[in-house]
mmCIF entry with sequence, helices, sheets and N, C-alpha, C, O atoms, coordinates in Angstrom:
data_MODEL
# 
_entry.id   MODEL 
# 
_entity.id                         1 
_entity.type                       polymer 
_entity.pdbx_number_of_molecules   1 
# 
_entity_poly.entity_id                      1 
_entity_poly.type                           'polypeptide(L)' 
_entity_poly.nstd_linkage                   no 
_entity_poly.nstd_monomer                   no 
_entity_poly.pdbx_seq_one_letter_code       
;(UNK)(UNK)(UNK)(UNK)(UNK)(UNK)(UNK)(UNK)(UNK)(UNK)(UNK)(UNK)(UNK)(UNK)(UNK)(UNK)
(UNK)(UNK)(UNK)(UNK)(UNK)(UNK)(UNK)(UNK)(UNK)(UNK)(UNK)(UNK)(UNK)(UNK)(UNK)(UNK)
(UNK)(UNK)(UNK)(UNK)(UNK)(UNK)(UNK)(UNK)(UNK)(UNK)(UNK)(UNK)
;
_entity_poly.pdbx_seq_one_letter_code_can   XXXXXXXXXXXXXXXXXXXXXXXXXXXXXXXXXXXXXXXXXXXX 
_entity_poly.pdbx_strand_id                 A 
# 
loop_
_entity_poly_seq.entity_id 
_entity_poly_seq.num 
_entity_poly_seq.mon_id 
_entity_poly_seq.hetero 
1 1  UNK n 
1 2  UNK n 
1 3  UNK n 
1 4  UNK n 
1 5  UNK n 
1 6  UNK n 
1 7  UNK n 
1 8  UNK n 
1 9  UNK n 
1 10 UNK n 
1 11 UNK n 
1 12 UNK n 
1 13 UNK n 
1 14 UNK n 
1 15 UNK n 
1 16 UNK n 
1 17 UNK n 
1 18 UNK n 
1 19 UNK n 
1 20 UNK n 
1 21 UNK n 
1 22 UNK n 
1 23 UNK n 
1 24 UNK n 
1 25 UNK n 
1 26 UNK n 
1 27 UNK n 
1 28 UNK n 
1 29 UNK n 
1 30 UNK n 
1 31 UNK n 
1 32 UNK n 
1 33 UNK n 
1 34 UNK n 
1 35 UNK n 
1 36 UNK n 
1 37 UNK n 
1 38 UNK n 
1 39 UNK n 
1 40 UNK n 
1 41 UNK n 
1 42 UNK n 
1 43 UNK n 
1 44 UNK n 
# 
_struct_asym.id          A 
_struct_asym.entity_id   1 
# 
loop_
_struct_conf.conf_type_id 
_struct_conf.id 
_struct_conf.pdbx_PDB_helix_id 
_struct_conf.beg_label_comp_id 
_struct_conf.beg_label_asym_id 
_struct_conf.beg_label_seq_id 
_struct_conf.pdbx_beg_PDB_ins_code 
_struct_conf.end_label_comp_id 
_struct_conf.end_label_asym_id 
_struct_conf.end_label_seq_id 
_struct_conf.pdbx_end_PDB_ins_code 
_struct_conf.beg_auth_comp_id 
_struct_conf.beg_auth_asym_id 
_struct_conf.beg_auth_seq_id 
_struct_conf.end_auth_comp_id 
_struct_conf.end_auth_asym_id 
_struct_conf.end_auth_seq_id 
_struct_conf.pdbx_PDB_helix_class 
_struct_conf.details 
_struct_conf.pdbx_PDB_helix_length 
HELX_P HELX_P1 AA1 UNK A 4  ? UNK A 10 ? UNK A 4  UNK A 10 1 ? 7  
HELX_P HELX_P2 AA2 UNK A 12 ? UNK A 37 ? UNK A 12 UNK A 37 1 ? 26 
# 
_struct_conf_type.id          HELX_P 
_struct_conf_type.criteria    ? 
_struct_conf_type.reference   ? 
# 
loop_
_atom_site.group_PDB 
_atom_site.id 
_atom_site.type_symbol 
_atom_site.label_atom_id 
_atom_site.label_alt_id 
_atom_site.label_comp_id 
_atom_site.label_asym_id 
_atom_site.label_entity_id 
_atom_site.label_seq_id 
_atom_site.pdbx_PDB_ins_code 
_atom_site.Cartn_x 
_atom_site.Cartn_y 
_atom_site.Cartn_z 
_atom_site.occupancy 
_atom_site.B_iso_or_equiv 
_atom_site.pdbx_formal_charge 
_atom_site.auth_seq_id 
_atom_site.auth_comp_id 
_atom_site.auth_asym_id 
_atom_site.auth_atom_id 
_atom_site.pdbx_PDB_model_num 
ATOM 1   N N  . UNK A 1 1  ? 138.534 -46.618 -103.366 1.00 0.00 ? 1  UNK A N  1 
ATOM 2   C CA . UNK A 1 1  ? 137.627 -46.070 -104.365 1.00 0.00 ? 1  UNK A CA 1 
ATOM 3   C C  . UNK A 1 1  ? 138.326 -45.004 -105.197 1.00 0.00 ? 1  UNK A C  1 
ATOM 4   O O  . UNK A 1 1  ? 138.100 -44.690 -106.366 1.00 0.00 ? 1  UNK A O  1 
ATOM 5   N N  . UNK A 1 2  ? 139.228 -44.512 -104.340 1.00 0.00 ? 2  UNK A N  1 
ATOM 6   C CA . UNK A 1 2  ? 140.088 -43.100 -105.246 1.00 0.00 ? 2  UNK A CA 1 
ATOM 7   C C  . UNK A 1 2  ? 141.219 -43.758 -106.456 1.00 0.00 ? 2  UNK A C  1 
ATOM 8   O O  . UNK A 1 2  ? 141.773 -43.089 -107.329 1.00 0.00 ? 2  UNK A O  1 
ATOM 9   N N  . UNK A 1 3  ? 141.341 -44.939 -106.274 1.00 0.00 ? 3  UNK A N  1 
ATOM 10  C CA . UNK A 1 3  ? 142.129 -45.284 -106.841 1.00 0.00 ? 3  UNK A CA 1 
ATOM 11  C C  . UNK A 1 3  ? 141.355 -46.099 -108.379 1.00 0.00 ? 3  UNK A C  1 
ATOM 12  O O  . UNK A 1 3  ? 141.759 -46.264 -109.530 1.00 0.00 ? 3  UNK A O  1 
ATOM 13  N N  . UNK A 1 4  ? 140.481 -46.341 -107.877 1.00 0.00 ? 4  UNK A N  1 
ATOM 14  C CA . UNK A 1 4  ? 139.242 -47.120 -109.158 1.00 0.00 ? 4  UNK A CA 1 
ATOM 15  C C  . UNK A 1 4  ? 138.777 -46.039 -109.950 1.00 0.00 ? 4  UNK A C  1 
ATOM 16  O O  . UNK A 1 4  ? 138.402 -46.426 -111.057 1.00 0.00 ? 4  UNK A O  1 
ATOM 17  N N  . UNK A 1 5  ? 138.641 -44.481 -109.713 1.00 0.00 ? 5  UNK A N  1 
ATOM 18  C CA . UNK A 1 5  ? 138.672 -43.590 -110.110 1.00 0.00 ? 5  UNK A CA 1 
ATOM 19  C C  . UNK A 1 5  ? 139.341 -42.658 -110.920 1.00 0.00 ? 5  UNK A C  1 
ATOM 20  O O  . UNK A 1 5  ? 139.100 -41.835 -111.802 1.00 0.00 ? 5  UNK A O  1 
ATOM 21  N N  . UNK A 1 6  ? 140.351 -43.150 -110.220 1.00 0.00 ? 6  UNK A N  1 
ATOM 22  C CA . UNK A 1 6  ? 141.709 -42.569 -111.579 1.00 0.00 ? 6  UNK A CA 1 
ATOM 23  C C  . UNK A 1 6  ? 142.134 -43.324 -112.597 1.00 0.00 ? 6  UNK A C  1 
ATOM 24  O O  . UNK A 1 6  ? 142.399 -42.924 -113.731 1.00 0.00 ? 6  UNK A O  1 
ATOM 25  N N  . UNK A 1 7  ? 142.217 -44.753 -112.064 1.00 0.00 ? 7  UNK A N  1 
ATOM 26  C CA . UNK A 1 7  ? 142.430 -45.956 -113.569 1.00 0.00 ? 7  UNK A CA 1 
ATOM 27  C C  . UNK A 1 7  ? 141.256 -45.163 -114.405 1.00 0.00 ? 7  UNK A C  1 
ATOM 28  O O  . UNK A 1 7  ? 141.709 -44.317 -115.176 1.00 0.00 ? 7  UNK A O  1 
ATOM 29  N N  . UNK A 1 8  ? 139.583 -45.316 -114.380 1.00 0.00 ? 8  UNK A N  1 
ATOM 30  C CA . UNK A 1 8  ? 138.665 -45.043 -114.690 1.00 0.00 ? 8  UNK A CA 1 
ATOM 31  C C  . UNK A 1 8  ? 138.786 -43.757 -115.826 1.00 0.00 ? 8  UNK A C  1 
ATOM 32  O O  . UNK A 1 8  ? 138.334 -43.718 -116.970 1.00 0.00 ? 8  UNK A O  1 
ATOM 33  N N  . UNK A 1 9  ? 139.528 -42.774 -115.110 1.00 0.00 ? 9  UNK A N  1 
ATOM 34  C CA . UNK A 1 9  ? 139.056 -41.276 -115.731 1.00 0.00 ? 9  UNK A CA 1 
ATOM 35  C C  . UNK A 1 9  ? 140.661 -41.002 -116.562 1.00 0.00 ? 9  UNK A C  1 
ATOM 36  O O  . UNK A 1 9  ? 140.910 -40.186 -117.449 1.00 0.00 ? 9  UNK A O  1 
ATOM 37  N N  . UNK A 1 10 ? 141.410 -41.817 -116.025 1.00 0.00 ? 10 UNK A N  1 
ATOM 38  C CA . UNK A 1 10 ? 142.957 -41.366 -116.552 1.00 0.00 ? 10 UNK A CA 1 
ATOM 39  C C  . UNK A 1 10 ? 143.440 -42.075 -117.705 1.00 0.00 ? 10 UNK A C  1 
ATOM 40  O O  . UNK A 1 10 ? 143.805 -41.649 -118.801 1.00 0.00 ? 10 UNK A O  1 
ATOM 41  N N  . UNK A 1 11 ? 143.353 -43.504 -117.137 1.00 0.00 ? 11 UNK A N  1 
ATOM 42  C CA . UNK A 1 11 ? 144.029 -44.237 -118.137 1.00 0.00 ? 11 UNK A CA 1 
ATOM 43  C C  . UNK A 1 11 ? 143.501 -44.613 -119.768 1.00 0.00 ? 11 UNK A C  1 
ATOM 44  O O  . UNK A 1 11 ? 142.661 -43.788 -120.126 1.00 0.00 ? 11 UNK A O  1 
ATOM 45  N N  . UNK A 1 12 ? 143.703 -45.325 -120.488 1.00 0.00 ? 12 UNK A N  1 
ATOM 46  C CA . UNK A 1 12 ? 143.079 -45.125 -121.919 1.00 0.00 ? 12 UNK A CA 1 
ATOM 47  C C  . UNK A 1 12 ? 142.129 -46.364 -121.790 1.00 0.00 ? 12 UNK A C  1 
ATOM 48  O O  . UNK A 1 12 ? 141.021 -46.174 -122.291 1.00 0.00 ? 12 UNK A O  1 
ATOM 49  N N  . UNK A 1 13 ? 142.310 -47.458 -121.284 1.00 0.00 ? 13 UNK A N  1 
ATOM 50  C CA . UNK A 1 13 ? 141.184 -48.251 -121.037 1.00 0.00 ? 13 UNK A CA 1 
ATOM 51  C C  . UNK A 1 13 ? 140.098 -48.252 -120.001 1.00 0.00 ? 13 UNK A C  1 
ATOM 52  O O  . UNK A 1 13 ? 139.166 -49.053 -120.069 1.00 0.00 ? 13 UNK A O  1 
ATOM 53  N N  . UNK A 1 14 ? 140.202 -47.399 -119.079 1.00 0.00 ? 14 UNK A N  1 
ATOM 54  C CA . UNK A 1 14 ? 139.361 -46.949 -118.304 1.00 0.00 ? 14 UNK A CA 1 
ATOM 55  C C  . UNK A 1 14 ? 138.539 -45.748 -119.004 1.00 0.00 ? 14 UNK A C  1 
ATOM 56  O O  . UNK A 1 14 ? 137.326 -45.689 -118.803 1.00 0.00 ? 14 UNK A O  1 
ATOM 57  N N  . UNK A 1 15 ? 139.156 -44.818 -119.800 1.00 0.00 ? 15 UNK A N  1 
ATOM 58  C CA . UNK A 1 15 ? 138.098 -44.356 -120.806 1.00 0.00 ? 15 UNK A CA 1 
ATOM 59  C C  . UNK A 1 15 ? 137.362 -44.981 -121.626 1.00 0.00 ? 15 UNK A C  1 
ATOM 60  O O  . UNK A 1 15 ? 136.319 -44.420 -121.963 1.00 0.00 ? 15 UNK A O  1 
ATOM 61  N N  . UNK A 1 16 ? 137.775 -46.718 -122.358 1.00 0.00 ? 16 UNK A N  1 
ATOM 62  C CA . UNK A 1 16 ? 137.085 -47.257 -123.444 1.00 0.00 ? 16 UNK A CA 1 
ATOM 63  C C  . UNK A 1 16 ? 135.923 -47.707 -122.251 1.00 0.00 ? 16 UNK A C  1 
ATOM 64  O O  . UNK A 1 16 ? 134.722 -47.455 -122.349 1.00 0.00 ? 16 UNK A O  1 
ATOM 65  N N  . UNK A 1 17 ? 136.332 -48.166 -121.524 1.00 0.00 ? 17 UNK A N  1 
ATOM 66  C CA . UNK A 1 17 ? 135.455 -48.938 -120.577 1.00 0.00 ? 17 UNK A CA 1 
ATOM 67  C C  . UNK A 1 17 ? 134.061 -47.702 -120.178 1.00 0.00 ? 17 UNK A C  1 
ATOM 68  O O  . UNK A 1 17 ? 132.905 -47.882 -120.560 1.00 0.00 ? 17 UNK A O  1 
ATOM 69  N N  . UNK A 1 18 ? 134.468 -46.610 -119.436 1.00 0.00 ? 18 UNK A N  1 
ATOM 70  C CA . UNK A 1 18 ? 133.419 -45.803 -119.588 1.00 0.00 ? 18 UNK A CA 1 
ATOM 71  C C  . UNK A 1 18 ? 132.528 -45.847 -121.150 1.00 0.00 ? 18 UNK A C  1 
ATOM 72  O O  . UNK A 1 18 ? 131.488 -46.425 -121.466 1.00 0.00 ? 18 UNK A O  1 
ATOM 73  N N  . UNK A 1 19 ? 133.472 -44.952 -121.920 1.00 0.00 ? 19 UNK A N  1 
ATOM 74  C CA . UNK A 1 19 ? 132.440 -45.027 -123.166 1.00 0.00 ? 19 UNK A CA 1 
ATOM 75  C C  . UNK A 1 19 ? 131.374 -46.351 -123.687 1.00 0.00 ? 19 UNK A C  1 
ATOM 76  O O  . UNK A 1 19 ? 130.187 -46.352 -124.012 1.00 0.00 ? 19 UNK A O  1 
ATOM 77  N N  . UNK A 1 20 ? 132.333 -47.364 -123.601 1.00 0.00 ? 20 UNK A N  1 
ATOM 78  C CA . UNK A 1 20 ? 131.635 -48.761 -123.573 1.00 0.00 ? 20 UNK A CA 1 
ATOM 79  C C  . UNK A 1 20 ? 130.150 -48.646 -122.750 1.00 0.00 ? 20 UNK A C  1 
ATOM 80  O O  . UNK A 1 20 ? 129.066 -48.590 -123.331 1.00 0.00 ? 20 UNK A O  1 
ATOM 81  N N  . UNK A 1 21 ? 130.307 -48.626 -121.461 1.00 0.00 ? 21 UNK A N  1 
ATOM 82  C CA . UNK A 1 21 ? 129.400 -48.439 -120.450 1.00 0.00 ? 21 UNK A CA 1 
ATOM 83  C C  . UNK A 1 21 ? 128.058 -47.737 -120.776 1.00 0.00 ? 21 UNK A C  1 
ATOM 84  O O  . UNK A 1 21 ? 126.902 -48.154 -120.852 1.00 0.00 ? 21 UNK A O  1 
ATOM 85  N N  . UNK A 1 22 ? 128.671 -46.427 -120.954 1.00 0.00 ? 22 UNK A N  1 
ATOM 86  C CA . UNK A 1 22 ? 127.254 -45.166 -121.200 1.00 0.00 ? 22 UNK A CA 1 
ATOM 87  C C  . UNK A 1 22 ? 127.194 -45.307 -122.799 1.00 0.00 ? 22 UNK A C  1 
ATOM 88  O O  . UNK A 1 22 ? 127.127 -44.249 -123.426 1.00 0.00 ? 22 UNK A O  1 
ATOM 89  N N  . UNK A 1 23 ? 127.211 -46.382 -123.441 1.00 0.00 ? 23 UNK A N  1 
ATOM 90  C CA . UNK A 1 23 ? 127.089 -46.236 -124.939 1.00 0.00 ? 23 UNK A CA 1 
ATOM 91  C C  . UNK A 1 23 ? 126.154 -47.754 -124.821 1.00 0.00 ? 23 UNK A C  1 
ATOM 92  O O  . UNK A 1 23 ? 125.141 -47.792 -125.518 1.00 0.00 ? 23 UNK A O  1 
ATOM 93  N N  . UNK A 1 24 ? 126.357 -48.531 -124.278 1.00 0.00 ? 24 UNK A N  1 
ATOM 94  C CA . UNK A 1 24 ? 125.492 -49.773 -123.920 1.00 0.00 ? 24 UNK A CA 1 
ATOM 95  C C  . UNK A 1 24 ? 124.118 -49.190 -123.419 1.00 0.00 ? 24 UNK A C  1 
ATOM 96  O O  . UNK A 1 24 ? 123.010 -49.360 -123.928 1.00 0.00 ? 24 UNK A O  1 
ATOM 97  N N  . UNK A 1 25 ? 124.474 -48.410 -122.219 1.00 0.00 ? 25 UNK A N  1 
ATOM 98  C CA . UNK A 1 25 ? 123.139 -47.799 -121.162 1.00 0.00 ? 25 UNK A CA 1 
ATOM 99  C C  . UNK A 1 25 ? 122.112 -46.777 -122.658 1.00 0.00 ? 25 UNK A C  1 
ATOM 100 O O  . UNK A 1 25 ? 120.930 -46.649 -122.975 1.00 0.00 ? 25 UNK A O  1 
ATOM 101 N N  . UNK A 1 26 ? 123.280 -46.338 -123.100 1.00 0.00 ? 26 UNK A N  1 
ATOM 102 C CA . UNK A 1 26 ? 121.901 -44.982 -124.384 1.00 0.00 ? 26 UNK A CA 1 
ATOM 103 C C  . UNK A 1 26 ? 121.512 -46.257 -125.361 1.00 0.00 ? 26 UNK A C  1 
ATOM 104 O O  . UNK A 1 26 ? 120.283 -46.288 -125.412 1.00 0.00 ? 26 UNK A O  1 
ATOM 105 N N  . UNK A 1 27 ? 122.024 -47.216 -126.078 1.00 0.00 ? 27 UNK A N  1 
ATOM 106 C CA . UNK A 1 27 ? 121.423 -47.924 -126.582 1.00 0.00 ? 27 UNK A CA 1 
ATOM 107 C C  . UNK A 1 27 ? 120.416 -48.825 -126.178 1.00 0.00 ? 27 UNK A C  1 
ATOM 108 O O  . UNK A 1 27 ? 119.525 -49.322 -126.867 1.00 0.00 ? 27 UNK A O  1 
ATOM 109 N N  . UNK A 1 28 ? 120.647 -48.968 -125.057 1.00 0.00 ? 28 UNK A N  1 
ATOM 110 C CA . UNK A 1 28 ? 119.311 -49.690 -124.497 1.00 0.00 ? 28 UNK A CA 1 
ATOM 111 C C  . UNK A 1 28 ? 117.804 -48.755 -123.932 1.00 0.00 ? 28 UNK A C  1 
ATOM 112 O O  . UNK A 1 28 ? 116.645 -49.137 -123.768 1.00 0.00 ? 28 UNK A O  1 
ATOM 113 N N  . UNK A 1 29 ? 118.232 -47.875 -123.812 1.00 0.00 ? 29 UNK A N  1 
ATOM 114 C CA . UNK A 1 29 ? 117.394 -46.678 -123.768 1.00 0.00 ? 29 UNK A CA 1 
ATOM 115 C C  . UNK A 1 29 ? 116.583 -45.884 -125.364 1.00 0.00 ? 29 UNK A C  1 
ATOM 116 O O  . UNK A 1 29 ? 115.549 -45.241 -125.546 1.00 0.00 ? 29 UNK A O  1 
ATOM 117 N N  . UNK A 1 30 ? 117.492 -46.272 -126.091 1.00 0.00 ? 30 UNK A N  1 
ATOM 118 C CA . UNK A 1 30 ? 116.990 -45.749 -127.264 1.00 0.00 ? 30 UNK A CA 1 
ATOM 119 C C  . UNK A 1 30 ? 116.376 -47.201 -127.689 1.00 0.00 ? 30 UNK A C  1 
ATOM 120 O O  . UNK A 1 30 ? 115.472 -46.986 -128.497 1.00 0.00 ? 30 UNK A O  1 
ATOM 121 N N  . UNK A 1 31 ? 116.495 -48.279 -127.503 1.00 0.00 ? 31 UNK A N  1 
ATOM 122 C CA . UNK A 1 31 ? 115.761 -49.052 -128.195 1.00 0.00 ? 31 UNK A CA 1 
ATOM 123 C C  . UNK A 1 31 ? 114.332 -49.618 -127.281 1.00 0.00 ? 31 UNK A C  1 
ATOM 124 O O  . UNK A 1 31 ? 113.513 -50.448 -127.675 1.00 0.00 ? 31 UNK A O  1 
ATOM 125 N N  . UNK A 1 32 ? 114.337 -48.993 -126.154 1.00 0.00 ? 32 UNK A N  1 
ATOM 126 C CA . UNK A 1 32 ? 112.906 -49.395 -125.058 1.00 0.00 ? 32 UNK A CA 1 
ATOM 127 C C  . UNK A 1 32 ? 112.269 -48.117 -125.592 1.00 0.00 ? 32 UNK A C  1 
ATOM 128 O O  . UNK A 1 32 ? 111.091 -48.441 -125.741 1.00 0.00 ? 32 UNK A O  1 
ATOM 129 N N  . UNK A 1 33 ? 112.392 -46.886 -125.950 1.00 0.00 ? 33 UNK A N  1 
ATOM 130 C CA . UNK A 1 33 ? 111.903 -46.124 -126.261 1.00 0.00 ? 33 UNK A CA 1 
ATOM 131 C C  . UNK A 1 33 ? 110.699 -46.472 -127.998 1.00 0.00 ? 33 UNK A C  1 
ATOM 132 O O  . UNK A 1 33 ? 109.529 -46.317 -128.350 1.00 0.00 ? 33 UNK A O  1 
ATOM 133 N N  . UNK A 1 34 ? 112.177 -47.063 -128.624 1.00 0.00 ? 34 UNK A N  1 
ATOM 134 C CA . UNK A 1 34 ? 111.937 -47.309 -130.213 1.00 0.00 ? 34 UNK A CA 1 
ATOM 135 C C  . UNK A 1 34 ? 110.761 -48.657 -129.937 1.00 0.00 ? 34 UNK A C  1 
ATOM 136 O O  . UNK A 1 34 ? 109.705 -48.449 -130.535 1.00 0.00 ? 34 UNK A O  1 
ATOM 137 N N  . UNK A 1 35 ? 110.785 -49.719 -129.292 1.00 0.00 ? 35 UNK A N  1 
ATOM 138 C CA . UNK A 1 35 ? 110.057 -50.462 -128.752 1.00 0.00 ? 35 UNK A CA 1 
ATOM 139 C C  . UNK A 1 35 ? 108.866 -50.350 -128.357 1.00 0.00 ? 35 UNK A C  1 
ATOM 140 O O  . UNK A 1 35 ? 108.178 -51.317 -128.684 1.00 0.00 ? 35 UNK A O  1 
ATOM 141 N N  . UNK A 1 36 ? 108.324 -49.545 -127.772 1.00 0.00 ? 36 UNK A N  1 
ATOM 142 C CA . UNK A 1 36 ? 107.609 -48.844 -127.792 1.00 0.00 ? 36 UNK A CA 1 
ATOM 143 C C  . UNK A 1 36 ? 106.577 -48.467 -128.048 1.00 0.00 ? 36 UNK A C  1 
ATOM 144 O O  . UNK A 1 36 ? 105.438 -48.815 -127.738 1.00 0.00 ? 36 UNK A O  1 
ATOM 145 N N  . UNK A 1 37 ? 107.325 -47.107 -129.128 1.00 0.00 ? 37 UNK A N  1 
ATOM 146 C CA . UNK A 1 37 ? 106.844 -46.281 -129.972 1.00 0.00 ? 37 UNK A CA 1 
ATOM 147 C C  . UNK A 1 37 ? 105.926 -47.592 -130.845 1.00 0.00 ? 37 UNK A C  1 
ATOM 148 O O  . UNK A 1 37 ? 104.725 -47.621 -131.112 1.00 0.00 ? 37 UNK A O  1 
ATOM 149 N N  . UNK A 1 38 ? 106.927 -48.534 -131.125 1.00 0.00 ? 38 UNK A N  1 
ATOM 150 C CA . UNK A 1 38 ? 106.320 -49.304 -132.589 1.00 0.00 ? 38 UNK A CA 1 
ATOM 151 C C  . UNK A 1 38 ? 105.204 -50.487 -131.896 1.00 0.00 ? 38 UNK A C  1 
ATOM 152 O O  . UNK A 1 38 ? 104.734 -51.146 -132.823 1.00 0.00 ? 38 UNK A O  1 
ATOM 153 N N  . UNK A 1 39 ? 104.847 -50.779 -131.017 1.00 0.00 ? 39 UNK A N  1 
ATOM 154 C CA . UNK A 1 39 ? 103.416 -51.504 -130.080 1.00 0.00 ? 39 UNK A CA 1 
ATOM 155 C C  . UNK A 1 39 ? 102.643 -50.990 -129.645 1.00 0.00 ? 39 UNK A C  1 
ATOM 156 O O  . UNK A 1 39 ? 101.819 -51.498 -128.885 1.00 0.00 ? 39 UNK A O  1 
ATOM 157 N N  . UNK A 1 40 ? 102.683 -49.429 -130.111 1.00 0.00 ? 40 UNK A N  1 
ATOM 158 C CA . UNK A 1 40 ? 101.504 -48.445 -129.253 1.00 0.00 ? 40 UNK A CA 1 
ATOM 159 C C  . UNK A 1 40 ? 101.243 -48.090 -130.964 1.00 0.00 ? 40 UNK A C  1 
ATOM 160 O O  . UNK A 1 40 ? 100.108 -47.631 -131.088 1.00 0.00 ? 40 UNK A O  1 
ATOM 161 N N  . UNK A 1 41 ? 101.977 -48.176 -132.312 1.00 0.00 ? 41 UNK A N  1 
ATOM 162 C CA . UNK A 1 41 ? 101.430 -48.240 -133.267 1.00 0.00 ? 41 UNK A CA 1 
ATOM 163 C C  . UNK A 1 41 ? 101.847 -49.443 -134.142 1.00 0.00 ? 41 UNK A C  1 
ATOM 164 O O  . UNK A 1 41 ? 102.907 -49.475 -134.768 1.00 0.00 ? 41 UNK A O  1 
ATOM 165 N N  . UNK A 1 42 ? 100.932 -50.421 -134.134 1.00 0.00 ? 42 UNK A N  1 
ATOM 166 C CA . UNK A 1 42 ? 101.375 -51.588 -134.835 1.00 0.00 ? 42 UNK A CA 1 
ATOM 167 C C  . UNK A 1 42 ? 100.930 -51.773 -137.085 1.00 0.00 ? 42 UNK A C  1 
ATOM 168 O O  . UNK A 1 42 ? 101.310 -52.522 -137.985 1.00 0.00 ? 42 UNK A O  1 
ATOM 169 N N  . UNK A 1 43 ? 100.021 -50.636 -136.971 1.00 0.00 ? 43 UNK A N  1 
ATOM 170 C CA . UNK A 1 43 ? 99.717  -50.571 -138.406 1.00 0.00 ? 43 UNK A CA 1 
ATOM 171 C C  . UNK A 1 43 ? 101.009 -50.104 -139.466 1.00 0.00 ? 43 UNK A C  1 
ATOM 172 O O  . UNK A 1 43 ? 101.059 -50.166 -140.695 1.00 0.00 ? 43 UNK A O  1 
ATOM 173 N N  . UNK A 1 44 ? 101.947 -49.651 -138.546 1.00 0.00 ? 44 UNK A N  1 
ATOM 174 C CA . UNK A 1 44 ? 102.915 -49.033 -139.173 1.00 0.00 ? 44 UNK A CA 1 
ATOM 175 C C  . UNK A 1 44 ? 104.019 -50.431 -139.693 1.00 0.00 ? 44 UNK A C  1 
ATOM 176 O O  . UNK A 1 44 ? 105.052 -50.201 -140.322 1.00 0.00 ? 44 UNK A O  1 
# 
């Protein structure tokens, strides 16, 4: 695991891969939110 950790946090594709990751997870979060918002008001 220590070693999946340092590729992860060190190397330059283990950073795209994070960002990738938590940039997938907020977009899907921002669009269940936006989703939503717009079926609890449909006149809009």
């Amino acid at each position: 695991m220590d070693v999946v950790l340092n590729l992860l946090f060190s190397s330059p594709i283990g950073l795209l891969s994070l960002f990738t990751i938590l940039f997938i997870i907020g977009m899907a979060i921002y669009l269940m939110v936006w989703y939503k918002r717009k079926m609890n008001n449909p006149e809009e």
